[in-house]
Each structure stands twice: as structure tokens, then as C-alpha cells.
C-alpha positions as CSV (number, residue, x, y, z in Angstrom):
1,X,14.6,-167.3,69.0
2,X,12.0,-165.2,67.6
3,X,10.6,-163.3,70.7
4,X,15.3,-162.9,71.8
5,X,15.3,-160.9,68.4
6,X,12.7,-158.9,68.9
7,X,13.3,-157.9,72.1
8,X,16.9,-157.1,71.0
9,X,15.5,-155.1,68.4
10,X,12.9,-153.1,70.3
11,X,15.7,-152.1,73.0
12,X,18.1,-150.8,70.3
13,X,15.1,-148.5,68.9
14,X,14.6,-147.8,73.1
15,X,18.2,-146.2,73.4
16,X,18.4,-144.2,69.9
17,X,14.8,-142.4,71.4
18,X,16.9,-142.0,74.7
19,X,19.8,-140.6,72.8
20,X,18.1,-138.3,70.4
21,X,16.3,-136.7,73.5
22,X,19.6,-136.2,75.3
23,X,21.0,-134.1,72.4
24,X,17.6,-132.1,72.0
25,X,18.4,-131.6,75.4
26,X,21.2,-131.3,77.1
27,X,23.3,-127.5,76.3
28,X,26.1,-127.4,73.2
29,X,29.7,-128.1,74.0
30,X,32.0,-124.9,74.0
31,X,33.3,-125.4,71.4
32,X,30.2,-125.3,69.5
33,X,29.3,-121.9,70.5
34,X,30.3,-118.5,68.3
35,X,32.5,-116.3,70.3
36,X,32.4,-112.4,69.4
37,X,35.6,-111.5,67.1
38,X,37.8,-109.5,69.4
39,X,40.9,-108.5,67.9
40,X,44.3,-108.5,69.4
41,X,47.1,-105.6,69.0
42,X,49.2,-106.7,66.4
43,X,47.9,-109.2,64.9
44,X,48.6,-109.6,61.1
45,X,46.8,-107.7,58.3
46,X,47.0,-108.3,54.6
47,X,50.0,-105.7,54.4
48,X,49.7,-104.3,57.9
49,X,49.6,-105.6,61.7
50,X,46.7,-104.0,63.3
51,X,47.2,-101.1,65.9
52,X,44.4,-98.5,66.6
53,X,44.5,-94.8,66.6
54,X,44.4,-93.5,69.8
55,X,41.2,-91.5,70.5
56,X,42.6,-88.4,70.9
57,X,44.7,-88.6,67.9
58,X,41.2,-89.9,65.6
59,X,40.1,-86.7,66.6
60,X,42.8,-84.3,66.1
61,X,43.5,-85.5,62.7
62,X,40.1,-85.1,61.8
63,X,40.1,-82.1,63.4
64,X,43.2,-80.7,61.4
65,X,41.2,-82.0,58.0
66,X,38.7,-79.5,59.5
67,X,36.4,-82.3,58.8
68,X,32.2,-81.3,58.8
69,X,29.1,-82.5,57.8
70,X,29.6,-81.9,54.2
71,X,32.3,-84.5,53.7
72,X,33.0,-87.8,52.8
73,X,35.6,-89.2,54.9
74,X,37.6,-92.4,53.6
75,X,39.7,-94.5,56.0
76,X,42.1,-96.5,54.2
77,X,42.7,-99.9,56.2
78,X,40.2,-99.2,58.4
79,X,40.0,-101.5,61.6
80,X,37.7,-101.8,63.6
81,X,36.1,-98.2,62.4
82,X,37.4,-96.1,64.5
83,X,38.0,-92.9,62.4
84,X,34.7,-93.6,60.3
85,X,32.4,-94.1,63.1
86,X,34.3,-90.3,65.1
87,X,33.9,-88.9,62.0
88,X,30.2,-89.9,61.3
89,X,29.5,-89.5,65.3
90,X,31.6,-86.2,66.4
91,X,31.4,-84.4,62.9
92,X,28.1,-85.2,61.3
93,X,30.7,-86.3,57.9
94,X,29.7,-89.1,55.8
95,X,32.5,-92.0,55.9
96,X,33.7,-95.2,54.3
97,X,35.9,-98.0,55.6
98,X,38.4,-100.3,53.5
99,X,39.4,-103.1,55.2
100,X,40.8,-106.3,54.0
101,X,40.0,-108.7,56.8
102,X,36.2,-110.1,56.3
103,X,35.9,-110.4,60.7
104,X,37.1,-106.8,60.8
105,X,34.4,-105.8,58.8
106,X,31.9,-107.3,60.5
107,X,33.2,-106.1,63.8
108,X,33.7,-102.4,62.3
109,X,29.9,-102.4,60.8
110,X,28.5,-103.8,64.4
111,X,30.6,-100.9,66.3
112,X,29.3,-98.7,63.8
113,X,25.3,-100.1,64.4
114,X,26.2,-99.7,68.7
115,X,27.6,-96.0,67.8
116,X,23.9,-95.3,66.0
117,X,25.9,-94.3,62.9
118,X,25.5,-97.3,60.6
119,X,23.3,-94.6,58.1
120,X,25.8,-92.8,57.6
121,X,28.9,-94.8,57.4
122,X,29.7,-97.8,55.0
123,X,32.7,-100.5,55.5
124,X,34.1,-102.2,51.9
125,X,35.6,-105.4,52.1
126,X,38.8,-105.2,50.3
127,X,41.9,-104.0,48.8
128,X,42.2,-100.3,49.1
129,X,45.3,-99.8,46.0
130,X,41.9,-101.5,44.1
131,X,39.0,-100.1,45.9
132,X,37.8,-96.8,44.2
133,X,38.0,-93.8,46.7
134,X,37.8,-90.7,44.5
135,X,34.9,-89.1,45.6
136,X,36.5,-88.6,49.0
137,X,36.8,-85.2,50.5
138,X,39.4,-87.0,53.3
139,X,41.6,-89.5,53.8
140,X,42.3,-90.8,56.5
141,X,45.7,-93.4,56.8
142,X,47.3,-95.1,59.8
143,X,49.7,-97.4,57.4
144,X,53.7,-98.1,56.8
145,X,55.7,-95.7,55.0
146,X,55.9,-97.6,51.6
147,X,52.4,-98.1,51.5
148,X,51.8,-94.3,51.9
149,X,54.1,-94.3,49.3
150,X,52.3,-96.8,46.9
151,X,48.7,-94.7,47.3
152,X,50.7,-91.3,46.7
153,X,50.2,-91.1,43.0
154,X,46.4,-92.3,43.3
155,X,45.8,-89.2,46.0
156,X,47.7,-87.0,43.6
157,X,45.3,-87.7,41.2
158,X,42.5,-87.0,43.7
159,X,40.5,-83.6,42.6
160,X,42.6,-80.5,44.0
161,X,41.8,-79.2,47.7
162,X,40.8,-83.1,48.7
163,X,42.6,-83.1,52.6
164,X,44.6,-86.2,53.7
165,X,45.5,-86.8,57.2
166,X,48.0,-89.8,58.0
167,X,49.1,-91.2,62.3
168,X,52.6,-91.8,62.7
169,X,53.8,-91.9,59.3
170,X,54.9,-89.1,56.4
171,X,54.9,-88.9,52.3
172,X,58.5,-88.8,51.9
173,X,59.3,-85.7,49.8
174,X,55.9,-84.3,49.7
175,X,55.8,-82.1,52.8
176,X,52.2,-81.9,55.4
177,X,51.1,-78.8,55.2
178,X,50.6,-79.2,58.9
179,X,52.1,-81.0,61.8
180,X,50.2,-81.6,64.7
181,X,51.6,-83.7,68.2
182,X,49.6,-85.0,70.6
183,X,50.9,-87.3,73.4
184,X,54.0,-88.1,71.8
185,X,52.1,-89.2,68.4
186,X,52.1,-87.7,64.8
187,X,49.7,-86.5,62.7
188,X,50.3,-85.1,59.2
189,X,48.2,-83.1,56.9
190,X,48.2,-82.5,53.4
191,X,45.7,-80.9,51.2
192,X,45.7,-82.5,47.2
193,X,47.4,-79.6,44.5
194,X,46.5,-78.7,41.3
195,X,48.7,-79.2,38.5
196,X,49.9,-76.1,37.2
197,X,53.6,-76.6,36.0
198,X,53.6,-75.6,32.4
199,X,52.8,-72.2,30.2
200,X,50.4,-70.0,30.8
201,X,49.3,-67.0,29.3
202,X,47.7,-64.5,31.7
203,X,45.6,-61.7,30.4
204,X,44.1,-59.0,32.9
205,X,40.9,-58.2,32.4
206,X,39.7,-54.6,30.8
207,X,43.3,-54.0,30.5
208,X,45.4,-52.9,27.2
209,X,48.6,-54.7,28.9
210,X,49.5,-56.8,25.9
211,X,48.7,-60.8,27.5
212,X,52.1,-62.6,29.8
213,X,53.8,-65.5,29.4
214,X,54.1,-67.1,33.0
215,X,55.6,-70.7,33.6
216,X,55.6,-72.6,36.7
217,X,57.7,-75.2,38.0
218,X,55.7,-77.4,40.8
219,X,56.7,-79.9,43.2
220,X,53.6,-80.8,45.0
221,X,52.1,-77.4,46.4
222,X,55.9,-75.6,46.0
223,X,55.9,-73.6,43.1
224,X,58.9,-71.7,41.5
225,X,58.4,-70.0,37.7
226,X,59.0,-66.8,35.9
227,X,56.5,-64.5,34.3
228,X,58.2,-62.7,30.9
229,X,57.8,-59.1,31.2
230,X,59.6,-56.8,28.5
231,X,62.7,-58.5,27.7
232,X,63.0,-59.9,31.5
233,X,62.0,-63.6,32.6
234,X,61.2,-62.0,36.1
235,X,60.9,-64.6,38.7
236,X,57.9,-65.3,40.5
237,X,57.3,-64.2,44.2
238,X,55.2,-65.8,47.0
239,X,53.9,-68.5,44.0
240,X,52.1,-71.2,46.5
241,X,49.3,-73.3,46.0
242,X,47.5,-75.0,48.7
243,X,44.7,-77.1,46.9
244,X,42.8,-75.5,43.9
245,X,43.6,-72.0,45.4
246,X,47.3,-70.3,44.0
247,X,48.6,-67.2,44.3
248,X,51.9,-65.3,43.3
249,X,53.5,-61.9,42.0
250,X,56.0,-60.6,39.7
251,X,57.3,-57.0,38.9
252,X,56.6,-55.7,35.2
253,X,58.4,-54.2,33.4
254,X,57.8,-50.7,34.6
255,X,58.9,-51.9,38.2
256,X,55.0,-52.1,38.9
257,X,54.1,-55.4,41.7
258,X,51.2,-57.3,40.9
259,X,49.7,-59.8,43.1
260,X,47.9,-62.7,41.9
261,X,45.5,-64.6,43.7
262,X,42.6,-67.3,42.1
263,X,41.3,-70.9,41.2
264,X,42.6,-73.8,39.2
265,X,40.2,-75.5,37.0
266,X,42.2,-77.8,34.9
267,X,43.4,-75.6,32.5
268,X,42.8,-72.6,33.0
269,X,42.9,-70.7,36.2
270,X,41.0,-67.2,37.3
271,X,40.9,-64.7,40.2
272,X,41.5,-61.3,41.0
273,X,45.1,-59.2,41.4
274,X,46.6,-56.2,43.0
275,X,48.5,-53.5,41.5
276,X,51.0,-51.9,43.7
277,X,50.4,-49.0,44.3
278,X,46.8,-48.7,43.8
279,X,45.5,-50.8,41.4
280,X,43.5,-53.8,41.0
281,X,40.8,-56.1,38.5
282,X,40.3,-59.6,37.5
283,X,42.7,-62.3,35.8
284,X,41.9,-64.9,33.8
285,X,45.4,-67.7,32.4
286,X,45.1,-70.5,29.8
287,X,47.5,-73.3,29.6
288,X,49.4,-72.9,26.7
């Protein structure tokens, strides 16, 4: 009874070597092995469904942002880094990706090591209304209307002359600057204001004209206003801003033009104008 037990025993012990050699062996099932993430057109994003830019419009819209090597291009949503890796590859710019969806940024930071551009691009997992993006020189957006909507005020706040290119889809009330098509696609671009609506006074420098009281009205980089000139409000003429740079004219009081053109720093504001006929100097404006 012994011996029947032990032999019983010593098979058992037989098989479990013969099955742990099988596994060291024999090649994992299928379904054991990692596929590569490949996403699909369409599938569903945190606020989005995922549809690349085509090539051609990538390029165009960083070519519109007059993108180079001096910039830091942001991609908001960015897939499988498309628009960071162009920009990095085709125009020498720094970029950054913000993308929600952890496979995506894996698959964006691999195309980006393939492309030889992982130095000089960077993908950020998560949510780009949270994700600080300030120091961006571009902005790159393929997203639905309200969510162009939701980021307006943040790239409002952006510093002044900061460009902003968007696929497919507008900001509402706040014009693009430009309008490029390109197979039957969109592409918009707008260039961050300054915020000048308020009261200025403008002085002219060297001059013994006694200092003017000039307001502006703004809506985005339209600007309306007045400049008070004798007893006059005389309205502003050609007033437009396009980033940190503004410009505009009035006629004085003794029917003279003068032609404003300069640079917004916060609040103040300085360049050089043009007396018609004839004259010209420097111009410096507070806000009052």
C-alpha cells in the first residue's frame, strides 16, 4: 500500500515538471500579447471625437501663424501629434501637446521619437481648460465651437501679439484676422489684442501742444474712440490694433492730420506719428 502511494505520488510530481516545461515553452496565447494602440476616426474623446488635421491643412495653419524656430507652439487636444511634431519637424518651433487620453499620449510621444523630434516637443497628459499654456507663442485648435468658446477668455488673456490658428471651426464674434481654404477645409487666424479701451492721455514729445485726451472703445482688435481736440470729441480714423501694435489718427483742432502708430505695454503705449503736411516726432499715452 506503501510502494501504490508512492508511486502515485512520484507521478503527480512527474506531470507538474512536464507541465511547468510546457509553459516555459510553448509561445503566449494572443490574447496575451500587447498590440500597438492604433486609433480609429471617431472614436470618443473626453469632450471631442478624434479626427486628424489633414497634412496640408497642419501646414497651412502653421504657416498662416508664420510659425519659426523662435516659437513655442501649443496644440490644444492634441492627438496623435500631428501639429506638434510639423511644427517641431518643418519649422524648427518648440511645441507642446495637451491631450486627455493616456494611449494618445503615448502614441503621440512614440510618433514624435520616429519623427527625431522628441527634444524638442513635449505631450501633457490632461485637461487643457486646466493645463497652463501661457507661455505659448501659438495655438493651435481642431475642437467644437463651444469649446473654442470656453478657451476664448483664457487666450484673451494670453500676452498681446500671441497667434492662434483653429481647423474647421471660428470664435463667434471675434473675427480671424485671416481666412485661409485649402481643399475645401478652414483655417482661421487670429492674433491676441491688447487692451486699450479706456482714457488715455497722449502727449507728443518736444512739442508745446498742451497733452490730449483720447478714449477708445475695443472689441477684440476693432477699435472705435475719439480724441478731444479744442472743444471737438473728433473721432478716431483708421484706429486698429493687430496684437501689441495700434495705430490711428484724428484731426486737431487747426484741421492738422496726425497719424499715430506704436506699442502697448499695459498701460501705457508709445511710437512715433505723422503730421500732415510735413511733420513728425515721437508719442508717448498713459492710461488715465
Amino acid at each position: 500500500m506503501k510502494h501504490a502511494v508512492g508511486l502515485r505520488a512520484a507521478f503527480a510530481a512527474l506531470l507538474l515538471a512536464l507541465a511547468a516545461h510546457a509553459i516555459g515553452q510553448s509561445p503566449p496565447s494572443e490574447s496575451l500579447k500587447r498590440k500597438p494602440y492604433e486609433p480609429s476616426i471617431g472614436q470618443a474623446g473626453k469632450d471631442v471625437i478624434w479626427v486628424p488635421s489633414p497634412d496640408k491643412v497642419v501646414e497651412r495653419m502653421l504657416q498662416m501663424a508664420q510659425t519659426t524656430s523662435r516659437d513655442l507652439v501649443v496644440d490644444l487636444g492634441s492627438g496623435d501629434g500631428r501639429i506638434i511634431i510639423t511644427a517641431a519637424q518643418r519649422f524648427g518651433a518648440r511645441a507642446m501637446g495637451v491631450e486627455f487620453n493616456p494611449d494618445m499620449v503615448a502614441l503621440s510621444r512614440e510618433n514624435a521619437r520616429k519623427a527625431g523630434v522628441a527634444d524638442k516637443v513635449s505631450i501633457v497628459q490632461g485637461d487643457f481648460f486646466k493645463v497652463d499654456f501661457s507661455e505659448a507663442s501659438v495655438v493651435a485648435l481642431y475642437l467644437l465651437p463651444d469649446l473654442n468658446i470656453g478657451l476664448r477668455r483664457k487666450i484673451l488673456a494670453m500676452r498681446p501679439g500671441t497667434r492662434v490658428v483653429s481647423h474647421s471651426f471660428d470664435m463667434e464674434d471675434w473675427e480671424p484676422d485671416e481666412l485661409s481654404m485649402l481643399d475645401g477645409k478652414r483655417a482661421y487666424f487670429w492674433v491676441v489684442p491688447a487692451k486699450v479701451a479706456g482714457r488715455w492721455t497722449l502727449a507728443l514729445d518736444g512739442s508745446t501742444t498742451q497733452p490730449v485726451d483720447v478714449g477708445f472703445e475695443q472689441e477684440f482688435q476693432k477699435l472705435k474712440g475719439y480724441a478731444h481736440v479744442g472743444e471737438a470729441l473728433a473721432g478716431l480714423r483708421d484706429a486698429r490694433l493687430r496684437g501689441a501694435r495700434i495705430r490711428f489718427a484724428y484731426v486737431d483742432a487747426k484741421g492738422v492730420r496726425r497719424a499715430f502708430s506704436g506699442q502697448v505695454t499695459g498701460d501705457r503705449m508709445e511710437g512715433d506719428y505723422r503730421s500732415d503736411p510735413g511733420g513728425q516726432g515721437h508719442w508717448r499715452a498713459v492710461k488715465r
